[in-house]
N, C-alpha and C positions, 0 to 999 in steps of 0.2 A: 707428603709428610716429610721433616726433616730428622734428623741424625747426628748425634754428637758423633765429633770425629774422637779420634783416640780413643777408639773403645773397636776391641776385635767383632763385639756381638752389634748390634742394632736397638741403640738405645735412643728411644723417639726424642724429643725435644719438649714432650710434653710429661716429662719424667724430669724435671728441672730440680721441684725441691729435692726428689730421692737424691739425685747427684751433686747437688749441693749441699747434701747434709749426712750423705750417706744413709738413707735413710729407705729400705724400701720395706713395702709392707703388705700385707692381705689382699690377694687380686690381684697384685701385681702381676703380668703376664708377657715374658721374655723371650726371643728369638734371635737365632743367630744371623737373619737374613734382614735386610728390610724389604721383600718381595713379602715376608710373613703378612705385612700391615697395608698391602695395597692388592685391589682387583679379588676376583674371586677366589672363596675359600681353596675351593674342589681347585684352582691352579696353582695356589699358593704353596699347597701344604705338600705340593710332588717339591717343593725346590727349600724345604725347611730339613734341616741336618739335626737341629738341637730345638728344644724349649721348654721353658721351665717356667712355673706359678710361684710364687710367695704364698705360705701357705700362716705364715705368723711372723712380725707380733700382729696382732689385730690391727687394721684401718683406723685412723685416728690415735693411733699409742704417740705418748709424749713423752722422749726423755728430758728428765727434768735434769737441766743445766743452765747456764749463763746463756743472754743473746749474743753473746760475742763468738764469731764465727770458726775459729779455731776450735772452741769447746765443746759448740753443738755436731762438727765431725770427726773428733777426738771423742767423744763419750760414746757417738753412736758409732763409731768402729770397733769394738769388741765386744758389742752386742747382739743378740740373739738372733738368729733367725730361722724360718725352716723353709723349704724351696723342697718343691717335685718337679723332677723330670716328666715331662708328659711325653716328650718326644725325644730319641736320642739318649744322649744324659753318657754316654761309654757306660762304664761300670757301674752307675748311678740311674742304669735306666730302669723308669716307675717306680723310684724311690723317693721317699723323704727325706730331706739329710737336715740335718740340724747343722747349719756353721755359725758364723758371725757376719757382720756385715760388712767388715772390713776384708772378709775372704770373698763374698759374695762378689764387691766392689771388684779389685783385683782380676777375677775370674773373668769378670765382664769387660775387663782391660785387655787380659791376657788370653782369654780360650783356653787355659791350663786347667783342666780338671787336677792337675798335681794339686793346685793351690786348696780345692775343698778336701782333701786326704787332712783329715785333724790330728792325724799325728807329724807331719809337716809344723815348721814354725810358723806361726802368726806374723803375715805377711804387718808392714812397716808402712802406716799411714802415706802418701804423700805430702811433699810440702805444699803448702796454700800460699794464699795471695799475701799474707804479712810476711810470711817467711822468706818472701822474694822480692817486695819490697824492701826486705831486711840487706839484702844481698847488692840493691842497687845503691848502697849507701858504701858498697867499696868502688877505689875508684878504679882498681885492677878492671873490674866488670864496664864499670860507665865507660872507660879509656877504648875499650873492645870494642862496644857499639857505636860509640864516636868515632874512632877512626874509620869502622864498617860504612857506616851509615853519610854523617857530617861531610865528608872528602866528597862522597858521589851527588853530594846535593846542593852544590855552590856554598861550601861552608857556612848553611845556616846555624844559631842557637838550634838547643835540641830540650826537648822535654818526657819523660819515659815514665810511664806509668802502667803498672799492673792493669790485667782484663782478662777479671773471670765472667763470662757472658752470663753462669748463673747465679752472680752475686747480684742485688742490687747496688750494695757499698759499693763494689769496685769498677761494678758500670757506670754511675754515676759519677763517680773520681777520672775516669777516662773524660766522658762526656763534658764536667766541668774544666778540666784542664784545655781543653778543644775551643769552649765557652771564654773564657779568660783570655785565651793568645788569638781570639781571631779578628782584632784589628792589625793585625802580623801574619796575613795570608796563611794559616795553619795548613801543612800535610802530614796527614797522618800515615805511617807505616807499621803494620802488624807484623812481631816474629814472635816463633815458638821458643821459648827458652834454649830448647835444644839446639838452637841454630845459632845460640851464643857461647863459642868456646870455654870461655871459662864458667858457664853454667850446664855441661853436660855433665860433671859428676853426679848432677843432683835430680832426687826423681818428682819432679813438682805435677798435681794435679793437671791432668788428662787437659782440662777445659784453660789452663791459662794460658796465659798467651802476654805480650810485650806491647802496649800501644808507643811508639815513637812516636813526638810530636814533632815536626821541626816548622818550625818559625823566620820569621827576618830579623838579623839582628838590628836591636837598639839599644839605645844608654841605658841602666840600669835605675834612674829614677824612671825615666817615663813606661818602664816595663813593672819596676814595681806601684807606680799608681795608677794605671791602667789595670793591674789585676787587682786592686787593691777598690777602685771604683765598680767594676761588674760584679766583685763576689758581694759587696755590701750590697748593690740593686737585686741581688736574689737572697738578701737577709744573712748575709755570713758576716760572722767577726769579720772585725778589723787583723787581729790573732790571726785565723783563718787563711787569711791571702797572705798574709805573712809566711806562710809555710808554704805555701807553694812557691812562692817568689823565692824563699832561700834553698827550698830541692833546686830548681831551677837554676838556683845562683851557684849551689855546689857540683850540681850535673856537669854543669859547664865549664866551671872552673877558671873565668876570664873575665866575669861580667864585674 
């Protein structure tokens, strides 16, 4: 079984929409170990410290908001929820606690039982994947990863787009960018936000992460009609490749 990283507890992979949407719910069943979720019980449970059930909202509950990804983890961050300790829990043990899911979230980040104490301030969403996107439109930021990155790799063109593994949008945006530049020998390089200077002020989502593209450079007609021909062969605007071509074109700043 696998394991989102950036989380203190042991949160499966098969927990995707919860974590993408903040969103857990009835049955949910949590542990601080991933030994909890493999081999036998009767050896499992000598080496479990903490675990907790969802005990509401109900299995299938919809908060009702926009399908735009910000809102459906924006609304359901200060929403209800209740959780027992079954095992462990410190102060909390075989209790009910009613928090929210954005403490829930947090907690599962953190291991800080501070964080479900509700008279504590309601912990501060993380940034998502627009928000970071948003960020690689300074060129303070792009200039850091260019010079990091472009110097160690024969000065290729470079292409950087967001990857939250449990987005579909933003996996897809990874994957087509990879799609688009690979008549230009594409290599891709993953980094954590954090490992970009001018973005450790900021506390972005556990799950994202940096795809680097780099590429070989070429003339800027044959690089924009080349993405301009494969995203039409997969039914995209003409509009469409156009924006890629021009992040690309501003990423770079030469083209």
């Amino acid at each position: 079984m696998e394991f989102y990283e950036g989380f203190k507890w042991a949160v499966p992979k098969n927990f995707k929409d919860a974590v993408a949407n903040c969103f857990f719910e009835e049955g949910d069943m949590l542990y601080n170990t991933p030994i909890a979720y493999e081999g036998k019980w009767g050896d499992a449970v000598k080496h479990i410290e903490h675990a907790l059930q969802v005990q509401l909202p109900k299995s299938g509950t919809v908060i009702k908001t926009t399908d735009e990804e910000k809102s459906r983890f924006a609304a359901n961050w200060n929403s209800l929820v209740k959780i027992h300790f079954l095992i462990g829990g410190g102060d909390y043990n075989n209790q009910l606690i009613n928090t929210t899911q954005g403490r829930l979230f947090t907690f599962l980040r953190t291991g800080s039982f501070a964080i479900l104490n509700p008279n504590t301030s309601q912990p501060q969403p993380p940034l998502l994947a627009r928000e970071l996107q948003s960020k690689l439109r300074e060129t303070s930021i792009i200039n850091a990863i260019s010079n990091d990155i472009i110097k160690k790799n024969n000065n290729q063109n470079i292409y950087i787009v967001p990857y939250d593994e449990t987005s579909t949008l933003w996996s897809q945006k990874a994957d087509l960018g990879r799609y688009c530049l690979i008549n230009f020998q594409p290599i891709i390089i993953e980094k954590n936000p954090s490992e970009i200077p001018f973005l450790l002020a900021y506390d972005f989502h556990p799950l994202l992460s940096l795809k680097i593209i780099l590429f070989e450079k070429t003339s800027p007609e044959i690089l924009d009609q080349t993405i301009k021909k494969r995203m039409v062969t997969l039914g995209y605007k003409e509009s469409e490749a156009k924006t890629i071509y021009k992040t690309i074109e501003k990423q770079n700043n030469y083209l």
